[in-house]
N, C-alpha and C positions, 0 to 999 in steps of 0.2 A: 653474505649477500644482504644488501640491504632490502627494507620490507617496501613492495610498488608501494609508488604515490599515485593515488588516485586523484583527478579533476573534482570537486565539487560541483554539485547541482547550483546554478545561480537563483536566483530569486524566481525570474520568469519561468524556470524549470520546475521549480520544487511547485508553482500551481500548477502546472500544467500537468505535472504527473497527478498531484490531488487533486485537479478538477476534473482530469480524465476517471479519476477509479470514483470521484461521487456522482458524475453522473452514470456510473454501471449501478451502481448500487440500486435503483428502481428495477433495473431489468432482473437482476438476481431475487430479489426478493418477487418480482412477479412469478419468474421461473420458479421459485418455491412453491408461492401461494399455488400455482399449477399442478407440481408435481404433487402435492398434497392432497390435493381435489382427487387427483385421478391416484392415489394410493400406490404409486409411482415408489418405491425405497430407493433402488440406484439415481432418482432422477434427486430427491429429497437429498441424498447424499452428495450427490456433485454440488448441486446449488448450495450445500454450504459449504465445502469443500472450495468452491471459489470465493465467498464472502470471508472467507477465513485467511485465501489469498491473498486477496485483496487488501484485505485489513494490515495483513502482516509487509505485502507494500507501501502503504501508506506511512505503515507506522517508522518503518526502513528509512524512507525518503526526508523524513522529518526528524530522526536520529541524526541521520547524517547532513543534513542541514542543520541543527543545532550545532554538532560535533564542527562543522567549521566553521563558527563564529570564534571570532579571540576573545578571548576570557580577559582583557586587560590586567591581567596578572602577568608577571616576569616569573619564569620558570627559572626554578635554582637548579 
């Protein structure tokens, strides 16, 4: 079998996915500063537990957006 070919994110995609997760990124870290105040552990823990999501989407979205650029090299 060959391995799926997946569609690339276009340009207008790859912000739209990273402008959607920075602007979360205020509300997470409020959710912190909160759960913190109120000594809160499982609330402490989700709030990074999503920031860590997050992050690791972003950083996905922009892998794979590099990943299909052509490298102007000829593959042998």
């Amino acid at each position: 079998m060959s391995p799926k070919k997946t569609k690339s994110r276009g340009k207008l995609g790859t912000l739209f996915a990273v402008g959607s997760s920075v602007t979360l990124a205020p509300v997470l870290a409020r959710r912190f500063k909160e759960a913190r105040a109120k000594g809160d552990k499982l609330a402490i823990a989700d709030a990074a537990v999503s920031a860590a999501a997050l992050g690791v989407g972003v950083l996905q979205v922009l892998r794979a957006r590099k990943g299909s650029k052509p490298s102007g090299k000829a593959e042998s």
